[in-house]
PyMOL Python script that loads the backbone (N, CA, C, O; Angstrom):
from pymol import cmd

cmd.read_pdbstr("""\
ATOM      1  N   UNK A   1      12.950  35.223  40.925  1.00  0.00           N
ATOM      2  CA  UNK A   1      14.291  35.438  40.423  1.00  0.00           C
ATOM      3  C   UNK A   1      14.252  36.578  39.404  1.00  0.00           C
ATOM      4  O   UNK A   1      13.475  36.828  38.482  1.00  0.00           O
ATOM      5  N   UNK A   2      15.330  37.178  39.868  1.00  0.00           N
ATOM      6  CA  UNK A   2      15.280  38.625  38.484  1.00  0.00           C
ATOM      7  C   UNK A   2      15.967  38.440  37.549  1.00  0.00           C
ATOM      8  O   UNK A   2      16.761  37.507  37.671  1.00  0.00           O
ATOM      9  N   UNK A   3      15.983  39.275  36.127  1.00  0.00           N
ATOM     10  CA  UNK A   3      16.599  39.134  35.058  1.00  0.00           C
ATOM     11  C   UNK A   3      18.077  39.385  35.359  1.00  0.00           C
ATOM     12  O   UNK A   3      18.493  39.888  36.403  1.00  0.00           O
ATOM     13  N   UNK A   4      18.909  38.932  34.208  1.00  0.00           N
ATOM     14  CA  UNK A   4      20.480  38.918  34.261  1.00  0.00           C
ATOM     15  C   UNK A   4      20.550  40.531  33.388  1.00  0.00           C
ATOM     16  O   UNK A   4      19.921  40.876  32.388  1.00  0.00           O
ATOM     17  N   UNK A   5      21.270  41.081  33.971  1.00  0.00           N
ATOM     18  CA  UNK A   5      21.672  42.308  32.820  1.00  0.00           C
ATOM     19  C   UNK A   5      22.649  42.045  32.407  1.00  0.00           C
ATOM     20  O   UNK A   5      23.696  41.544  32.818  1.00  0.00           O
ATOM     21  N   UNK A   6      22.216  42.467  31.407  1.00  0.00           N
ATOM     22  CA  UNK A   6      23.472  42.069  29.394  1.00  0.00           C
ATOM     23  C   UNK A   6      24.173  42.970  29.191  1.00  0.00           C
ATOM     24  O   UNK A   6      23.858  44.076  28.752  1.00  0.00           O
ATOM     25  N   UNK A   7      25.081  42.629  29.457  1.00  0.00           N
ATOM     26  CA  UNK A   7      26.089  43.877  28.844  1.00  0.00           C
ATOM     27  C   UNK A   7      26.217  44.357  27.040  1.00  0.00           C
ATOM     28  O   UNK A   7      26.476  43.551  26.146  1.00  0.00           O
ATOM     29  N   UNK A   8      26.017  45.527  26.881  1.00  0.00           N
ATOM     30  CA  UNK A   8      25.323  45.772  25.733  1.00  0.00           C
ATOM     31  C   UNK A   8      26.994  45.929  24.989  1.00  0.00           C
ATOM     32  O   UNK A   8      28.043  46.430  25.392  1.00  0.00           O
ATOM     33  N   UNK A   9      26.531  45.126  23.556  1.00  0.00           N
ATOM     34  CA  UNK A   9      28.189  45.101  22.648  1.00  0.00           C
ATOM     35  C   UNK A   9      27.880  44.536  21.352  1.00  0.00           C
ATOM     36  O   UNK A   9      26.789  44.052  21.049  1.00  0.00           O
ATOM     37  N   UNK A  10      28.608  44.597  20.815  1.00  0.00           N
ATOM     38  CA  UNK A  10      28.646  44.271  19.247  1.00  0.00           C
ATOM     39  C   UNK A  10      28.497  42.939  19.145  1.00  0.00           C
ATOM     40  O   UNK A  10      29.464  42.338  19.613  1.00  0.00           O
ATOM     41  N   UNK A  11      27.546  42.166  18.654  1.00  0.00           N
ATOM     42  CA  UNK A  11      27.596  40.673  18.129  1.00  0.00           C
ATOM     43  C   UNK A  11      28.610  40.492  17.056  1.00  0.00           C
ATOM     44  O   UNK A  11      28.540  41.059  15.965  1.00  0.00           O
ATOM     45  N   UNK A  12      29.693  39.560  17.465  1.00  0.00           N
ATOM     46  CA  UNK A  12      30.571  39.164  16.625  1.00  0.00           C
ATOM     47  C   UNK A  12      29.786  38.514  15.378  1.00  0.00           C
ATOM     48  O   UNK A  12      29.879  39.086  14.292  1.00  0.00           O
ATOM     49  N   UNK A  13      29.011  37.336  15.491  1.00  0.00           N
ATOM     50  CA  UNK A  13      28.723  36.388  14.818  1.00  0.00           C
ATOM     51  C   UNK A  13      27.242  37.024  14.102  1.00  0.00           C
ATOM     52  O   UNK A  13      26.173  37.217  14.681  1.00  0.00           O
ATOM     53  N   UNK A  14      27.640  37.315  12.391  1.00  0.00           N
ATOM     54  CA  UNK A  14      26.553  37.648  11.735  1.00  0.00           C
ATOM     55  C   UNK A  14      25.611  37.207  11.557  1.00  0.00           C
ATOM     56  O   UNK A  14      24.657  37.955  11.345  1.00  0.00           O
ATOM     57  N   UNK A  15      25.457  35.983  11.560  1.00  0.00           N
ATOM     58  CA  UNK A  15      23.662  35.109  11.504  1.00  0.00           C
ATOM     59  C   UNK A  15      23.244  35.711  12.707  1.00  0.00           C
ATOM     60  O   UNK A  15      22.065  36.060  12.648  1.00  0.00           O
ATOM     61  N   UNK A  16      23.845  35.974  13.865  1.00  0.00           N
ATOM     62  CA  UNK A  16      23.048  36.436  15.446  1.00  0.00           C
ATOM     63  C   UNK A  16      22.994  37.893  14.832  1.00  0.00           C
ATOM     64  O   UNK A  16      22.060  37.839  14.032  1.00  0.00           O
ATOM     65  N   UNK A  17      23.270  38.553  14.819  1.00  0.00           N
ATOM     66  CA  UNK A  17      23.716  39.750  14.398  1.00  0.00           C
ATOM     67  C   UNK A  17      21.876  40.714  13.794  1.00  0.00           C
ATOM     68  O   UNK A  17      21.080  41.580  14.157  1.00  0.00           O
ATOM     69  N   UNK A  18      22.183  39.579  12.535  1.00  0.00           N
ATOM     70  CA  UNK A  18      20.752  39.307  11.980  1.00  0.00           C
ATOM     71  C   UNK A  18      19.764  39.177  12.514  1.00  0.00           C
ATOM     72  O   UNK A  18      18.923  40.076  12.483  1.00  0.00           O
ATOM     73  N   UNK A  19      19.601  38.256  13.034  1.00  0.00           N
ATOM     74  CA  UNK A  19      18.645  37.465  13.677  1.00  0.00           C
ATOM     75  C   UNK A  19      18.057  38.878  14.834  1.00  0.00           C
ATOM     76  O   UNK A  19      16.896  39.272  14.724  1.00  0.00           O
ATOM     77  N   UNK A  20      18.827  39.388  15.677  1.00  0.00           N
ATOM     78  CA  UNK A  20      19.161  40.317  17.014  1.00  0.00           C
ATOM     79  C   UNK A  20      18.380  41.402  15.942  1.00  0.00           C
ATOM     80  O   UNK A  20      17.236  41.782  16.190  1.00  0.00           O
ATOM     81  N   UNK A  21      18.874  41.709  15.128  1.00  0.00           N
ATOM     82  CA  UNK A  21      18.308  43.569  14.406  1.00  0.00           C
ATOM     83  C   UNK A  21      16.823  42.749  13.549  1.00  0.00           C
ATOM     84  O   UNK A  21      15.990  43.571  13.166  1.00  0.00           O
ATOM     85  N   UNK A  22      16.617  41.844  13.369  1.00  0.00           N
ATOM     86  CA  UNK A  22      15.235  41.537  12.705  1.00  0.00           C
ATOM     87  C   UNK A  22      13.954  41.414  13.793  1.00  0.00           C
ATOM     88  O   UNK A  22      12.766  41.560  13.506  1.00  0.00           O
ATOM     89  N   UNK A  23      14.708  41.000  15.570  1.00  0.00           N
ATOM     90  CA  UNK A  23      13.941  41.203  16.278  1.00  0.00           C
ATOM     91  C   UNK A  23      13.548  42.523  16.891  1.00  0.00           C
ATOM     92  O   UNK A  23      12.414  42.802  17.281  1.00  0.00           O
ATOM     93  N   UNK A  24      14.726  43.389  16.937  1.00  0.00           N
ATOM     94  CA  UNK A  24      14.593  44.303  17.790  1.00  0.00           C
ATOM     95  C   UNK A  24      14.209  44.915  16.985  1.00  0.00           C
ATOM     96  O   UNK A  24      13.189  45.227  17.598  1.00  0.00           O
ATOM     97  N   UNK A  25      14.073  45.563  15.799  1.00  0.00           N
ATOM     98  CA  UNK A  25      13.440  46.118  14.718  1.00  0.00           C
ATOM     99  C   UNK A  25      11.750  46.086  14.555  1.00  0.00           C
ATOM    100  O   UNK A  25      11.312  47.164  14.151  1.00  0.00           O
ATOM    101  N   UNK A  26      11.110  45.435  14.705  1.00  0.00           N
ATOM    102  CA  UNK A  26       9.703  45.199  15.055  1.00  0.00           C
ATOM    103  C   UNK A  26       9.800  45.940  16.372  1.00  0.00           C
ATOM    104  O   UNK A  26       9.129  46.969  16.439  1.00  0.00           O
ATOM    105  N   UNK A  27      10.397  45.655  17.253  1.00  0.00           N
ATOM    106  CA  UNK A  27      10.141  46.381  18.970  1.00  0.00           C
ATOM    107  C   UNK A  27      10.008  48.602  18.629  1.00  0.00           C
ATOM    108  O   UNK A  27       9.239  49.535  18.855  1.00  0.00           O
ATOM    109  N   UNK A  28      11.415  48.313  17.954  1.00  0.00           N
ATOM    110  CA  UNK A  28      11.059  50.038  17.905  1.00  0.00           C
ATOM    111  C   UNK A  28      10.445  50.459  16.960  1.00  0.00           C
ATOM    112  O   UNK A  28       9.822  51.471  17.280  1.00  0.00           O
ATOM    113  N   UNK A  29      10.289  50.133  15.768  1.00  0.00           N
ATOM    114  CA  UNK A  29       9.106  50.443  14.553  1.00  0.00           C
ATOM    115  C   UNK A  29       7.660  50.142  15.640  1.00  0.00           C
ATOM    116  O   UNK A  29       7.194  51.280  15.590  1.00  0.00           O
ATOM    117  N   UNK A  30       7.188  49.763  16.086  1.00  0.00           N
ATOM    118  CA  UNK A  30       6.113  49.638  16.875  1.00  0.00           C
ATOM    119  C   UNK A  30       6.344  51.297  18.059  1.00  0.00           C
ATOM    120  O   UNK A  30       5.442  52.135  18.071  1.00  0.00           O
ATOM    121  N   UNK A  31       7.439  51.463  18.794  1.00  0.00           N
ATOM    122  CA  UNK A  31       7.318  52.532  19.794  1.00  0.00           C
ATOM    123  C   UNK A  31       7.388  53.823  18.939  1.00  0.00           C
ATOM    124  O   UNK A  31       6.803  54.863  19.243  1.00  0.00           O
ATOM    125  N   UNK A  32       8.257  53.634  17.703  1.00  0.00           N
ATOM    126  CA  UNK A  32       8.366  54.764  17.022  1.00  0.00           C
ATOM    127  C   UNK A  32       7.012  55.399  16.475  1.00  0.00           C
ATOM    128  O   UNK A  32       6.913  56.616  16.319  1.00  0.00           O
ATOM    129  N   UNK A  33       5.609  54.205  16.091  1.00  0.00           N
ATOM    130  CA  UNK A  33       4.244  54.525  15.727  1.00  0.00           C
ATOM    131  C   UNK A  33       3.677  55.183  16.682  1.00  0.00           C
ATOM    132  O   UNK A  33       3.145  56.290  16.593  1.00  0.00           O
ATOM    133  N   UNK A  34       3.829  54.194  18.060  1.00  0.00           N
ATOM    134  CA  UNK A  34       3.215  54.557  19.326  1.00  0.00           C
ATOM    135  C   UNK A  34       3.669  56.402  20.101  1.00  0.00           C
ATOM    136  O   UNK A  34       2.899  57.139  20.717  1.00  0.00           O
ATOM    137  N   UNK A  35       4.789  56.594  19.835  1.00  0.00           N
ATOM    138  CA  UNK A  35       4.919  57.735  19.858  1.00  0.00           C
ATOM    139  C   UNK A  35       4.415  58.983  19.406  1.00  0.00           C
ATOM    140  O   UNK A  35       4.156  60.019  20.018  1.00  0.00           O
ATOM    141  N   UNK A  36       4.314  58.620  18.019  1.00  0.00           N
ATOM    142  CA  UNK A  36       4.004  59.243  17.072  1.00  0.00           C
ATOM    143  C   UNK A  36       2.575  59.529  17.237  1.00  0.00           C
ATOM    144  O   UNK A  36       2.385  60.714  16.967  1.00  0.00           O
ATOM    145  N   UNK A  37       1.483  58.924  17.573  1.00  0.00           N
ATOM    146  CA  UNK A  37       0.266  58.762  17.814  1.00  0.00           C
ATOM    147  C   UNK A  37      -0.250  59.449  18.578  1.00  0.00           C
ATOM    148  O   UNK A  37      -1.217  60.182  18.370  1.00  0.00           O
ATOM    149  N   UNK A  38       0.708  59.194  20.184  1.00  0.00           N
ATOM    150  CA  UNK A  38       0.604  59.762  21.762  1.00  0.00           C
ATOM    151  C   UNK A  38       1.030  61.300  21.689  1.00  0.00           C
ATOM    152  O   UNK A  38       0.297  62.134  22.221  1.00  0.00           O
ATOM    153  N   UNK A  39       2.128  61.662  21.080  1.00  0.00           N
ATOM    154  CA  UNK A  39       2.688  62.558  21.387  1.00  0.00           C
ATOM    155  C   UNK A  39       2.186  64.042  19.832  1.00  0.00           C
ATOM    156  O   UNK A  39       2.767  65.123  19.729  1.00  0.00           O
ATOM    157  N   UNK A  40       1.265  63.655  19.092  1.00  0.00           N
ATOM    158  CA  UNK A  40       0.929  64.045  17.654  1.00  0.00           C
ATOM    159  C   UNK A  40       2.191  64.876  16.988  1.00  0.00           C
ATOM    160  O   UNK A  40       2.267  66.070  16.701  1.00  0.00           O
ATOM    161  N   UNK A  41       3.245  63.711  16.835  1.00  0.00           N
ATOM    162  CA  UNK A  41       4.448  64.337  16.230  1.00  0.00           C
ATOM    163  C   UNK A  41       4.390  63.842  15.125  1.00  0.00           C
ATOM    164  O   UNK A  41       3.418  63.102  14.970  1.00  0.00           O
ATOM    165  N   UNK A  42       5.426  64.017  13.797  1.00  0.00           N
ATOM    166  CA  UNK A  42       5.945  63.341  12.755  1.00  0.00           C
ATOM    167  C   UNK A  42       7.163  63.099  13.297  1.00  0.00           C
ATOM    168  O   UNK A  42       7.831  63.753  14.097  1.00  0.00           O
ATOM    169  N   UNK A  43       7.367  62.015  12.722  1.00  0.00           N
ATOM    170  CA  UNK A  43       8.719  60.798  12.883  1.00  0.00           C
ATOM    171  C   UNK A  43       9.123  60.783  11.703  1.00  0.00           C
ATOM    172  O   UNK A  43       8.415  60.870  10.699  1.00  0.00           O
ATOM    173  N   UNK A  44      10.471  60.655  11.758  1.00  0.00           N
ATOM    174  CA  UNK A  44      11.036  60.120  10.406  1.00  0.00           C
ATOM    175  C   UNK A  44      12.119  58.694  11.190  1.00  0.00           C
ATOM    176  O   UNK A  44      12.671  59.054  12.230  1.00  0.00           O
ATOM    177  N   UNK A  45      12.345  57.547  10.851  1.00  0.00           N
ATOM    178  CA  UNK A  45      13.125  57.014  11.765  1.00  0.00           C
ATOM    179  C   UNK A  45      13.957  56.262   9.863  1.00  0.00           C
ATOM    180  O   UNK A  45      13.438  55.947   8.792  1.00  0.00           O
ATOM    181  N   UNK A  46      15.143  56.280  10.293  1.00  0.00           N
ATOM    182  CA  UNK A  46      15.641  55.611   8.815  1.00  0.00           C
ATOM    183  C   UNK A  46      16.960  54.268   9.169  1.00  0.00           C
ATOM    184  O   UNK A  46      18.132  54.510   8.880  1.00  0.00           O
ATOM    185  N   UNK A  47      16.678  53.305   9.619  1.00  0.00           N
ATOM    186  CA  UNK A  47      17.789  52.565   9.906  1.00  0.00           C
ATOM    187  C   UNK A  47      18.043  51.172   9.111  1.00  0.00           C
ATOM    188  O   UNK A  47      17.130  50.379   8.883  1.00  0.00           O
ATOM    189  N   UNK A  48      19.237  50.992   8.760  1.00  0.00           N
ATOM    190  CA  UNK A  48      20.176  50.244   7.990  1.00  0.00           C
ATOM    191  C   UNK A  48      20.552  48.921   8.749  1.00  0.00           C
ATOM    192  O   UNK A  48      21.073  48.766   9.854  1.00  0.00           O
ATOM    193  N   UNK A  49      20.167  48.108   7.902  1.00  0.00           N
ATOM    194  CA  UNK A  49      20.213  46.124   8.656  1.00  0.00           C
ATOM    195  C   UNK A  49      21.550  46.310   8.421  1.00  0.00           C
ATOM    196  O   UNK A  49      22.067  47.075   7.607  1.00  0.00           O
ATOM    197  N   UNK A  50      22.485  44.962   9.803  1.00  0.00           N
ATOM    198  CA  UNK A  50      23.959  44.544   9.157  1.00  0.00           C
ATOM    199  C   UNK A  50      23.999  44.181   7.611  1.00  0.00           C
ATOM    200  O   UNK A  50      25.126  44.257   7.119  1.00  0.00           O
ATOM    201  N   UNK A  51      22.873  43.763   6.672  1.00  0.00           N
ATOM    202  CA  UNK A  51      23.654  43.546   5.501  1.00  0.00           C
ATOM    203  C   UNK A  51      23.661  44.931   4.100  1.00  0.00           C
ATOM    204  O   UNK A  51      24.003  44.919   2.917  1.00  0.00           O
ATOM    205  N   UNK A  52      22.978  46.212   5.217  1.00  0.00           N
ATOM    206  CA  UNK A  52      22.840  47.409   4.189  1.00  0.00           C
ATOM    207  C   UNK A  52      21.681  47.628   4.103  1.00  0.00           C
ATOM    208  O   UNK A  52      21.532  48.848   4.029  1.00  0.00           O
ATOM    209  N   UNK A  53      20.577  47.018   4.064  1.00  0.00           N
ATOM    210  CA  UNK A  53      19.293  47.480   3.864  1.00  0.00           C
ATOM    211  C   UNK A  53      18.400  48.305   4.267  1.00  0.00           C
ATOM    212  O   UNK A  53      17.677  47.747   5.093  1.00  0.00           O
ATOM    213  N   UNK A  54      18.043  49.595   4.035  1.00  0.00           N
ATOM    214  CA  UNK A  54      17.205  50.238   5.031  1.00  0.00           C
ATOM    215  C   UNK A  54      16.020  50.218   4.817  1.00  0.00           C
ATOM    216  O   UNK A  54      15.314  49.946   3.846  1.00  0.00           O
ATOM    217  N   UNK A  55      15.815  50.632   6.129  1.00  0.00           N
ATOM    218  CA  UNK A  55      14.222  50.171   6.456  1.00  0.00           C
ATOM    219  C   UNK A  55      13.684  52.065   6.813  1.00  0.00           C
ATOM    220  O   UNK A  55      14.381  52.692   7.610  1.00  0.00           O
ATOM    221  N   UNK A  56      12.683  52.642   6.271  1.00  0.00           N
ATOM    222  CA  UNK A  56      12.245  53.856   6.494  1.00  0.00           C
ATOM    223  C   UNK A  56      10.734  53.778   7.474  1.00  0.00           C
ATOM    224  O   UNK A  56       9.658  53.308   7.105  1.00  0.00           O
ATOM    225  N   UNK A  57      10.925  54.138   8.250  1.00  0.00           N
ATOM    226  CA  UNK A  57       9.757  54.273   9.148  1.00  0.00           C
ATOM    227  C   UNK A  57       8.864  56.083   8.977  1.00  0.00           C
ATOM    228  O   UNK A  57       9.447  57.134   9.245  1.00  0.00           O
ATOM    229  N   UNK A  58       7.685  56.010   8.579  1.00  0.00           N
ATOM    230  CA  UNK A  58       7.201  57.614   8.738  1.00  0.00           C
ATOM    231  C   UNK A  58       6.075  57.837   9.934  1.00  0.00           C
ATOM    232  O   UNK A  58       4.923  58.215   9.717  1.00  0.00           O
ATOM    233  N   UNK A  59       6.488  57.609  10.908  1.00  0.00           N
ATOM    234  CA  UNK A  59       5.713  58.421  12.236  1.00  0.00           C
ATOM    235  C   UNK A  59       4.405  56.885  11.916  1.00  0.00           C
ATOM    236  O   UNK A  59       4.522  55.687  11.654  1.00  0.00           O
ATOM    237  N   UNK A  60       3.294  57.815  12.129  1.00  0.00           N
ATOM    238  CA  UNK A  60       1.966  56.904  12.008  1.00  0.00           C
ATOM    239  C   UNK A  60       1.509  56.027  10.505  1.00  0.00           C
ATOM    240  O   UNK A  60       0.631  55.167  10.437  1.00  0.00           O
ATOM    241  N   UNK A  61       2.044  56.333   9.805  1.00  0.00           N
ATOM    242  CA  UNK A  61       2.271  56.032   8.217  1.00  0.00           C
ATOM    243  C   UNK A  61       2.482  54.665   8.585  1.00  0.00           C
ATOM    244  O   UNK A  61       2.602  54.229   9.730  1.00  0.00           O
ATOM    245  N   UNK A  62       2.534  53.709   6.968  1.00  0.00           N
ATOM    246  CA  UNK A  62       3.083  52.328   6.919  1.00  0.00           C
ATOM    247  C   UNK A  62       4.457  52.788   6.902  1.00  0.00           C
ATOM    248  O   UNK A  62       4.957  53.795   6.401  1.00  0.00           O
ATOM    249  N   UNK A  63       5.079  51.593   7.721  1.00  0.00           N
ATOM    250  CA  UNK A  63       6.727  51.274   7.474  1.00  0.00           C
ATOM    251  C   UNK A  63       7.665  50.939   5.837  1.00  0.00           C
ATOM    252  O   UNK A  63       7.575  49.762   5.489  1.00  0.00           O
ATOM    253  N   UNK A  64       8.135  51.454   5.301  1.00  0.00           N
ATOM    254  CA  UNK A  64       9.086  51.529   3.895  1.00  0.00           C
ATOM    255  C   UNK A  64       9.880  50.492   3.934  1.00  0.00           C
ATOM    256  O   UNK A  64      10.867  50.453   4.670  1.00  0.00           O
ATOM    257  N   UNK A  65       9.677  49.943   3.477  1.00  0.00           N
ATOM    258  CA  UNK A  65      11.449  48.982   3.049  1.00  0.00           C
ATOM    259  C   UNK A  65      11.683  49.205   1.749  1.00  0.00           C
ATOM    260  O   UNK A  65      11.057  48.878   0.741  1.00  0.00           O
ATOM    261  N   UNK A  66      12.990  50.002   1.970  1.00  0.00           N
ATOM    262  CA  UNK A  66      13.450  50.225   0.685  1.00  0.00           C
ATOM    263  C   UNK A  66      14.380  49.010  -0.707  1.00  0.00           C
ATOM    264  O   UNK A  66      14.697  49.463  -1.807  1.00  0.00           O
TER     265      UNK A  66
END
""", "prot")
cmd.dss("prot")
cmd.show_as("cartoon", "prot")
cmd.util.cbc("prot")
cmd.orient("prot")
């Protein structure tokens, strides 16, 4: 049996919301390193949780939380 495709949209409900950007956040801070590594670039990646918080990623570097 194959996967269902999700139609991609805004989570109404903020605890999911949360929950959704605390997972997927580990997924691309990980490809954003892996890139960075494979491809011998610098990265800068800078993205903001639903409650404001940003998180600074630098290429192969440790990850920032500001």
């Amino acid at each position: 049996m194959g996967r269902v495709k999700l139609k991609i949209k805004r989570l109404e409900n903020l605890s999911g919301r949360q929950v959704t950007y605390s997972k997927r956040r580990a997924g691309i801070l990980k490809k954003t390193k892996e890139l960075s590594i494979l491809c011998d670039i610098d990265i800068l990646l800078l993205m903001f949780s639903p409650t404001g918080k940003p998180t600074l990623c630098l290429g192969e570097q440790r990850f920032v939380s500001l």
